[in-house]
N, C-alpha and C positions, 0 to 999 in steps of 0.2 A: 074356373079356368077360361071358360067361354067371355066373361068380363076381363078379362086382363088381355089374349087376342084381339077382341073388340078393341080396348084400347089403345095397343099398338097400330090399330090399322088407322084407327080416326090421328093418331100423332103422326103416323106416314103421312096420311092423305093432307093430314096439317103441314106438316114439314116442306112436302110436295108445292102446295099451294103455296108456298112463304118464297120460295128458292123462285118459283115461274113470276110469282107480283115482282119480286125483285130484280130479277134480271129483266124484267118487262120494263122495270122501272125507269133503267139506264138507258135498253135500248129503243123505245118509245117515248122517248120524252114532247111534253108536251110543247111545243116550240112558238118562238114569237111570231103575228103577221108581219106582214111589210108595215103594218097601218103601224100598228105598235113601235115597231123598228123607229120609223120613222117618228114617231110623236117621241120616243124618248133622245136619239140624238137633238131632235129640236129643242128639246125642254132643257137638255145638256150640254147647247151652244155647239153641239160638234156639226151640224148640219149645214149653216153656213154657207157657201152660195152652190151648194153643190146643184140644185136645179139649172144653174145658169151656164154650167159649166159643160162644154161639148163631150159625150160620151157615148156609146155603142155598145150597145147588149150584144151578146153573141151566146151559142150554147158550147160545152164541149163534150165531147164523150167521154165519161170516168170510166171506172173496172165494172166490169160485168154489162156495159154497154149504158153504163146509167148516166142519164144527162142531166148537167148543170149549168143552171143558171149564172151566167158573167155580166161582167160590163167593165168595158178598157176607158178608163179615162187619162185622154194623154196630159202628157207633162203641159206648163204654159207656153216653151219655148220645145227649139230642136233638140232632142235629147237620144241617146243611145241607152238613156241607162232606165230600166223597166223593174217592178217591183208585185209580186204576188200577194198577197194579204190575204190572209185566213181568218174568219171569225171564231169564234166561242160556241161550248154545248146551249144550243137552245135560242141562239141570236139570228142574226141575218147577218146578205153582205153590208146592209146601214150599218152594224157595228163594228165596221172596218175602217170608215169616214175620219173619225178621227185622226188615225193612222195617215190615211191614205191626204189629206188636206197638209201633213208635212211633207210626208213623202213630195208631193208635188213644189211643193216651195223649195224642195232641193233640189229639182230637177227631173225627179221621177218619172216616166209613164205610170200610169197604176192601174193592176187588174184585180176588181175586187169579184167573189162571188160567192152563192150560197153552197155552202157544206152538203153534205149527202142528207136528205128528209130536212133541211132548213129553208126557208127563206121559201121561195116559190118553186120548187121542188119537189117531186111525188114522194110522198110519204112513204118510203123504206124505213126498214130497222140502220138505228145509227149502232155502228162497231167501233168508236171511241179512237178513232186513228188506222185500224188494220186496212179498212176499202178505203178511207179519207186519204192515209197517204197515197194511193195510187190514186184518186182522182187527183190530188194533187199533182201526180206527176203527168198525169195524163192535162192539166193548164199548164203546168211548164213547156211541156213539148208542143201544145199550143202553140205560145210566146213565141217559140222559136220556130216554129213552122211560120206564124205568119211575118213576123219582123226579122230573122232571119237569123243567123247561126253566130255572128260576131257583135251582139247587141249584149250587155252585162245587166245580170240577169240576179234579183235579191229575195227572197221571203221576210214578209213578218207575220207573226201568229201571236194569238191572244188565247191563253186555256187550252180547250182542245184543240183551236188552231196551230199551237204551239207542239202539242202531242202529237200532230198528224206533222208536221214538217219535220222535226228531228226523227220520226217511224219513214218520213222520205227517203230519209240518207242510207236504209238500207238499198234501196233500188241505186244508188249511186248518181244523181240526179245532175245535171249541171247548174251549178249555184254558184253565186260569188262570195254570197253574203246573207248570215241568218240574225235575225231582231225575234228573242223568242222571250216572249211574255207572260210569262205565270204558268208555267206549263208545268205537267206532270213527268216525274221520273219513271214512278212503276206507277198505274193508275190503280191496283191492287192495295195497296198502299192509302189512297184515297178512300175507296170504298170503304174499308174497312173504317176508318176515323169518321162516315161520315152513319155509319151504322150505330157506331157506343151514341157519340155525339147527337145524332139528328134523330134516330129510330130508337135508342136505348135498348138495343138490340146486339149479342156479341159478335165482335169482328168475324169471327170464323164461320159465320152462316155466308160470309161472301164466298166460300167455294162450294156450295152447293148451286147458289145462283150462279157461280163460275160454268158446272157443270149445265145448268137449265138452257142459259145462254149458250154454250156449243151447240146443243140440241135444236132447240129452237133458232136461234138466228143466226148459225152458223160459222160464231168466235168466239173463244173465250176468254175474258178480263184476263187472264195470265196469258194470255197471246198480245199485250199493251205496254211493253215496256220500254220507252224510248231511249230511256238509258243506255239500252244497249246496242241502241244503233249510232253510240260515240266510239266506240271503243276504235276503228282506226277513223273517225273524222277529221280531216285538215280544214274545213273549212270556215272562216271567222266566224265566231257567235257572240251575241250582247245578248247575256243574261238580262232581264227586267225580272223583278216582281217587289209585291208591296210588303213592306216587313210586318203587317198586321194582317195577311193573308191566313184566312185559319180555315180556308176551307182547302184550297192546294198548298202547303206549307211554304216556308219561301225554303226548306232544307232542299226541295223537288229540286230546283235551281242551283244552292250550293254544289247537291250533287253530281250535276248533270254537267256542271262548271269544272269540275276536279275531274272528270271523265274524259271530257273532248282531249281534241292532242293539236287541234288548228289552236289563233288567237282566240284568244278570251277574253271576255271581260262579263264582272255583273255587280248589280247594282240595284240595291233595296230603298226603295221609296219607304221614308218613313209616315207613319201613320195611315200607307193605305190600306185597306183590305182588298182581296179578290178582284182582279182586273180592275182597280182602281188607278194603276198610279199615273196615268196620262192627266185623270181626271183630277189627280192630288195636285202634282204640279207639272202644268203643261209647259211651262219654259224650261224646268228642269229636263224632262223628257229628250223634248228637242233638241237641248243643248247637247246631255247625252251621246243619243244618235247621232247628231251631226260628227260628233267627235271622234266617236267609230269609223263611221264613214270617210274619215278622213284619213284616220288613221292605217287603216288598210288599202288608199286610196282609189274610194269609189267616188268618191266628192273631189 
């Protein structure tokens, strides 16, 4: 009897340990420097002359008082119209450059910066959108604190950039316009495909680590579902993602596309994977987004 308790207890204390590595996993991710940021836009053309280009760090204060690293880079000419841009789990705001180097050829301002625990940043637990979109909305009000209340005002998100601005729209944000790229429907969803898949481990061990992560960092993966912060949305969205996306599905997307109730539109880059499709085809991209933009007239 005594060896079968014994047992139990080492498979708890196993179990235990499985659920804490896990949600450690998500929420501590190991994230890129700048240095890196930076050598992979270079190596990936996206980098371009952005050294040359005038622009202004500034900090703003997120939720719970926690400050993020910015920098506004204006448009090349007079413009009213300003643009937020959100990076990816584990990126910097360099992984925004892309983005933000169209953005400005349309006429843009562009405020890029680092996510909560990214880029230059104190190393907090990342919560997968729940404090992300309130720092996010805490740079929106920024924008318009310092340019002013009648300046048209857009997001684009990349991954979890993209999870943390449609998680925005529960705060009700002032937005014109959303460019949301590869982003997740339920992140639960995710988890679990990247467990059979990556760990060969069963889906359903994600609601223990569900549980570990309330405990310890204080949200839990079923508190992630941007989904449901469409259900009364009016405001334009351009679906993006790559139809060889096998790590956020491109279904995240169709989903999310059949939910809103503003304009829509989306649009599956063929052959990319995972935050690839700027990189598959940049003229396509552009053309894209300029199209939207147009068509909802912000352009």
């Amino acid at each position: 009897m005594c060896w079968i308790i014994g047992f139990f207890v080492i498979l708890i204390i196993l179990s235990l340990m499985l659920f804490v590595g896990l949600a450690s996993y998500v929420a501590l991710p190991r994230v890129c420097t700048m240095e890196v940021g930076e050598s992979y836009e270079k190596e990936h053309g996206f980098w371009r002359e952005y050294d040359r280009l005038p622009k202004e760090e500034f900090t703003v204060t997120g939720a719970k008082g926690y400050e993020l690293a910015a920098v506004y880079v204006p448009a090349p000419g007079e413009s009213n119209r300003y643009v937020v841009i959100s990076h990816g789990y584990t990126s910097c705001r360099y992984g925004s450059l892309k983005y933000m180097h169209m953005f400005r050829d349309y006429g843009f301002n562009c405020i890029i910066y680092d996510d909560r625990r990214h880029g230059v940043n104190k190393r907090v637990p990342c919560t997968m959108g729940v404090l992300e979109s309130q720092d996010l909305c805490a740079v929106i009000d920024a924008v318009y604190a310092r340019f002013g209340p009648d300046i048209k005002l857009g997001l684009h998100g990349e991954s979890m950039g993209s999870g943390m601005q449609i998680m925005a729209l529960q705060y009700k944000p002032k937005v014109d316009f959303i460019v949301n790229d590869c982003g997740y429907a339920v992140l639960l969803d995710v988890e679990k495909k990247a467990l059979r898949e990556w760990f060969h481990l069963p889906g359903w061990l994600v609601y223990g680590a569900d549980v570990a992560a309330k405990i310890l960092y204080g949200y839990a993966f079923t508190d992630v579902n941007p989904i449901e912060c469409l259900e009364d949305n009016t405001i334009p969205i351009c679906f993006i993602h790559g139809a060889e996306d096998d790590f956020i599905t491109p279904d995240h997307s169709r989903r999310m596309f059949e939910k809103t109730k503003g304009y829509k539109e989306i649009h599956l880059f063929p052959g990319a994977a995972h935050a690839q499709s700027m990189e598959s085809n940049e003229n396509n991209y552009r053309k894209i987004v300029k199209e939207f933009l147009e068509k909802i007239g912000e352009i």
